[in-house]
Every structure is written in C-alpha cells, then in structure tokens.
C-alpha positions, -999 to +999 in steps of 0.1 A: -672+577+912-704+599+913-698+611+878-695+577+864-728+568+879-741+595+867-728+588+831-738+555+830-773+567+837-772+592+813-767+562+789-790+540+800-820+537+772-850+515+782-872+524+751-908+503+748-891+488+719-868+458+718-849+468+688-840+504+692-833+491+731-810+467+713-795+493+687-789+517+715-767+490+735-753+476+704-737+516+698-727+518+734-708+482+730-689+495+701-677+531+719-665+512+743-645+488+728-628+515+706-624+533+737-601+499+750-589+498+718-574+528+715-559+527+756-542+498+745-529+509+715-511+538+732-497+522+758 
C-alpha cells in the first residue's frame, strides 16, 4: 500500500498553470484506462 502512495505522489503535478495541470492529468487518465483495458482484455 506504501508504494502506491508513494506512486500516486510521484504523479501528482500541481504546475502554476491550468493547462499543463490539465495536460498532465489528461496523460495520466489515458495510462490508466489502457492499463484497464488491457487487464480486461487478457482475462
């Protein structure tokens, strides 16, 4: 559980601007739904 934490923080990006903010979560949205994707394509 520690290492997701720390993973999650490791992700986190609170840039002083909206968009990269926003491009940054945008990129992390689409890992993980591939990620899902592909788990549920193999099982």
């Amino acid at each position: 559980m520690n290492e997701i934490l720390r993973l999650a923080r490791s992700l986190r990006c609170d840039p002083a601007d909206p968009r990269a903010a926003f491009t940054h979560r945008l990129r992390i949205g689409f890992v993980v739904a591939a990620l899902i994707l592909i788990l549920s394509l193999f099982r």
